[in-house]
KOLRO-88248 format. One line per 8 residues: number of its first residue (from 1); their letters; for each residue x, y, z of N, C-alpha, C. Coordinates in pm, whole numbers. Layout:
N
NUM> a> X/Y/Z/X/Y/Z/X/Y/Z; ... $
***
This chain:
145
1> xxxxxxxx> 85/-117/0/0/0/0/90/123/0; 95/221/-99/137/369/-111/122/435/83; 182/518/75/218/612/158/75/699/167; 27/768/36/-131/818/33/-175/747/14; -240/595/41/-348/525/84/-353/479/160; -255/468/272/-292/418/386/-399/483/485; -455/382/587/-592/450/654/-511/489/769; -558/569/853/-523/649/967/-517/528/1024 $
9> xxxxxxxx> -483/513/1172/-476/425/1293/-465/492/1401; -566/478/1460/-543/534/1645/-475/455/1693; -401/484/1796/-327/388/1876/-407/348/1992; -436/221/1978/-540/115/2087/-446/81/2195; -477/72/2342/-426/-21/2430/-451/-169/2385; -316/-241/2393/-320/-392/2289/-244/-387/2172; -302/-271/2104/-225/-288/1972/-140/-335/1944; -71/-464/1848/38/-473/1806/110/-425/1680 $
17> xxxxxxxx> 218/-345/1702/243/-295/1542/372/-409/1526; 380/-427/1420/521/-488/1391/551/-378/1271; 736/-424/1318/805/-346/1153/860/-442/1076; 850/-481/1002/923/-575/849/1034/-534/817; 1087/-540/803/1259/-483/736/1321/-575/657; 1364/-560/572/1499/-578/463/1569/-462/425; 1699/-569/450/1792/-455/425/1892/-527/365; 1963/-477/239/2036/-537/109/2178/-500/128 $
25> xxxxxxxx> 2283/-572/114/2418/-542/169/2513/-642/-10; 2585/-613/-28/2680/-622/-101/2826/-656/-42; 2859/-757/-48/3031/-786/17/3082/-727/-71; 3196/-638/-55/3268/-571/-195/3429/-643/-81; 3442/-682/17/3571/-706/57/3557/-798/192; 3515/-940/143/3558/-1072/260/3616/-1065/365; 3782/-1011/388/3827/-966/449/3807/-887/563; 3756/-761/525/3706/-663/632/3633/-686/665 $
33> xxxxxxxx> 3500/-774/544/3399/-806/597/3382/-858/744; 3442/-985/762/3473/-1093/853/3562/-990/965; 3672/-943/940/3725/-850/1068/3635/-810/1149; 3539/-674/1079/3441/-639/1102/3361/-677/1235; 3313/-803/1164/3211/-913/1249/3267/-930/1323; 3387/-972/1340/3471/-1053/1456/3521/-953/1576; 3531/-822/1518/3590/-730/1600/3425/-646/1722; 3351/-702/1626/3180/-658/1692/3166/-735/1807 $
41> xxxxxxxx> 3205/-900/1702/3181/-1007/1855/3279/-955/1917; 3390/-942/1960/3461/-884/2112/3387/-826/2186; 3367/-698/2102/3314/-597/2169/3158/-597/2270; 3126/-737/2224/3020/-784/2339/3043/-842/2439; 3175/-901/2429/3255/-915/2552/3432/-960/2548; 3465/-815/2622/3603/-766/2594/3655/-936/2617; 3659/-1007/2702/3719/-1123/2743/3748/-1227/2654; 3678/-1171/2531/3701/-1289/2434/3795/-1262/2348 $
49> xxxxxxxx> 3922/-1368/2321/4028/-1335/2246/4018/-1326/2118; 4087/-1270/2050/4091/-1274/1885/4103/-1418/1798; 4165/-1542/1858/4167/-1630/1821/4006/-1713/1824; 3945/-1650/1943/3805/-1748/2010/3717/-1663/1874; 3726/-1492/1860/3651/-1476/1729/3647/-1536/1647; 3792/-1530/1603/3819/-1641/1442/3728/-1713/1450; 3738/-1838/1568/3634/-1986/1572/3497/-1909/1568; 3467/-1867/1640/3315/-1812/1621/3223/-1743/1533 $
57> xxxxxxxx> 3313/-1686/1448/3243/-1587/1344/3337/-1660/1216; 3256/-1748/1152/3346/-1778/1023/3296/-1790/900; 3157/-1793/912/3096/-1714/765/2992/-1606/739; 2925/-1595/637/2791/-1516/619/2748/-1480/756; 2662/-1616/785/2540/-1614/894/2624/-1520/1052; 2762/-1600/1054/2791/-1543/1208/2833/-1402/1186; 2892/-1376/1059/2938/-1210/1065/2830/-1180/1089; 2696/-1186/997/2590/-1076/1000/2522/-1052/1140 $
65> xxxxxxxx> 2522/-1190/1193/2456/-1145/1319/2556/-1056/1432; 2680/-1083/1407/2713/-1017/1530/2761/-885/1488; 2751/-850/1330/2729/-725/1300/2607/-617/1393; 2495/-739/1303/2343/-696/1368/2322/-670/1537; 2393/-775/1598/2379/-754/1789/2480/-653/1782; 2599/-625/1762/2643/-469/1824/2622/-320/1769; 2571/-365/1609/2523/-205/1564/2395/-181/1556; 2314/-289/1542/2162/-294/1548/2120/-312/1386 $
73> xxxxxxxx> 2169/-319/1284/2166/-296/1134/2283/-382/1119; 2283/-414/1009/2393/-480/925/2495/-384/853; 2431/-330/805/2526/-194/750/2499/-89/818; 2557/-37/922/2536/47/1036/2565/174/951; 2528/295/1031/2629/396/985/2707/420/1116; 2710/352/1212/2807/346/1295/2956/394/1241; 3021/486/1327/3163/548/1260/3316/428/1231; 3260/329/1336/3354/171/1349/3336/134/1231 $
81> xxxxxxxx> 3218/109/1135/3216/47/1012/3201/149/946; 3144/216/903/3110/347/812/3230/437/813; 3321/467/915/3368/598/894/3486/617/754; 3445/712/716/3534/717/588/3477/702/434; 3368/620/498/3303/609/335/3229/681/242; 3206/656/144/3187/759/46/3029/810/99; 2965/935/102/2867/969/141/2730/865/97; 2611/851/169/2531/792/94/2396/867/93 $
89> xxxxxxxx> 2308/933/3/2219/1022/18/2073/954/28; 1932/1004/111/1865/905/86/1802/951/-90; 1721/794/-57/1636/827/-255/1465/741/-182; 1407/772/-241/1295/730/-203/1276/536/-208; 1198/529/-115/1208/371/-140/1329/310/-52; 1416/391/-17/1532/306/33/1679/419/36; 1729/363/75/1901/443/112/1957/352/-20; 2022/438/-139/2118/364/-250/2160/472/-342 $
97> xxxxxxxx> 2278/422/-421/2337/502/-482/2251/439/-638; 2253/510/-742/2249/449/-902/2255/266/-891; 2147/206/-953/2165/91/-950/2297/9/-1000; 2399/-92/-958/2499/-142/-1004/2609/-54/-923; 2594/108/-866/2724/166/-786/2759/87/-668; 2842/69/-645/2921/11/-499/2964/103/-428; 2948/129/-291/3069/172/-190/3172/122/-166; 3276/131/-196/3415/57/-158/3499/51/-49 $
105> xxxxxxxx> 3449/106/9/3568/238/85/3531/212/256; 3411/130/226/3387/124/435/3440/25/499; 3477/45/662/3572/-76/700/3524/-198/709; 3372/-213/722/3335/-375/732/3319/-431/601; 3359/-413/453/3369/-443/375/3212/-452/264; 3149/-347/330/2991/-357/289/2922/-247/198; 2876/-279/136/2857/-168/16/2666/-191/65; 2608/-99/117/2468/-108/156/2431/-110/42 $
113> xxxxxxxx> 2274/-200/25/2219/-173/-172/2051/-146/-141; 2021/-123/-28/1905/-52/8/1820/-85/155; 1720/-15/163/1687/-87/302/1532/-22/274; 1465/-107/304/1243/-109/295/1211/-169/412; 1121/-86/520/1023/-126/622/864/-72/608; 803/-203/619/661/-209/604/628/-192/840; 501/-132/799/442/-147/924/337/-216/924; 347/-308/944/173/-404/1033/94/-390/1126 $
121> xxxxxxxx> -21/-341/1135/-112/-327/1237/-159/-457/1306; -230/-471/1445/-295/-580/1473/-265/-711/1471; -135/-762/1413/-87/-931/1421/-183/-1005/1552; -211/-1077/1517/-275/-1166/1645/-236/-1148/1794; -113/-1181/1752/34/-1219/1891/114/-1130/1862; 194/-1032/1932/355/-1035/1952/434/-1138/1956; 537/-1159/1912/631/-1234/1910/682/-1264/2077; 623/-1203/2149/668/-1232/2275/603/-1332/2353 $
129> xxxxxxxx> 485/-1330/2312/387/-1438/2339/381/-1553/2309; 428/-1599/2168/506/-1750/2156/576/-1821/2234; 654/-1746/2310/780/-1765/2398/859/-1850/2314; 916/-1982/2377/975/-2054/2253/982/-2078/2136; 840/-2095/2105/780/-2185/2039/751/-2042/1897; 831/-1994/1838/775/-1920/1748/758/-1997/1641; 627/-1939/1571/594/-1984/1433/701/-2022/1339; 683/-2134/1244/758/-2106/1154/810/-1985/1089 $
137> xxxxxxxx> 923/-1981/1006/988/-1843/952/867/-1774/860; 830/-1830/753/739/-1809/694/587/-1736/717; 556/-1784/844/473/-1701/936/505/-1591/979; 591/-1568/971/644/-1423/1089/643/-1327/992; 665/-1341/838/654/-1246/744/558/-1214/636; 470/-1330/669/320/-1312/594/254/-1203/676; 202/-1112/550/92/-1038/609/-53/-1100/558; -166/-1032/692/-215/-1074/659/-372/-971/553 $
145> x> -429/-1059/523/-523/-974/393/-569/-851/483 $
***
């Protein structure tokens, strides 16, 4: 749904809103990439050595998350990963440069390629209410009619 068609919403006691997010990342450099990650996991707890990172963060899945637990985003603009890089302006629809441009230049090795959040009114449940037991993946990102 457009931006001008959405219906108003009062805010109800109960209400659940959820936010949807994707957000599109580009490896332009493995290397930093993985530093990056590994230097995040420390930083959640100083006690852990550089060797215990290595073991812990060794592909895709573990960089991104421990990107995601210390900057909150994957491609932060945090100054630890971001600082230095080439400016990025917003454009409607999302944060990106010309389709096919890369950032080269940031230290976690990440060239951002856009980022879209939907808001959901009313879901049944919060996610808090499952407790364990959350729905399949597939559930959690269906909206519903």
């Amino acid at each position: 749904m457009a931006d001008d068609e959405r219906v108003a919403a009062d805010p109800q006691v109960g209400m659940v809103v959820s936010v949807r997010t994707r957000q599109d990342v580009v490896i332009v450099d493995p290397d930093r990439f993985l530093a990056a990650a590994r230097r995040a996991y420390r930083a959640q707890d100083p006690q852990i050595t550089e060797d215990e990172a290595i073991e812990a963060v060794t592909d895709v899945y573990d960089a991104a998350y421990a990107l995601i637990d210390q900057y909150g985003s994957l491609a932060s603009q945090h100054p630890e990963v971001a600082a230095g890089a080439t400016e990025r302006r917003r454009m409607h629809g999302g944060v990106g440069l010309l389709p096919g441009d890369r950032v080269l230049d940031r230290p976690d090795g990440l060239s951002p390629a856009g980022s879209v959040s939907m808001i959901v009114l009313d879901e049944p449940r919060p996610m808090q209410d499952y407790g364990c037991a959350l729905p399949d993946e597939a559930n959690l990102f269906n909206v519903r009619p």
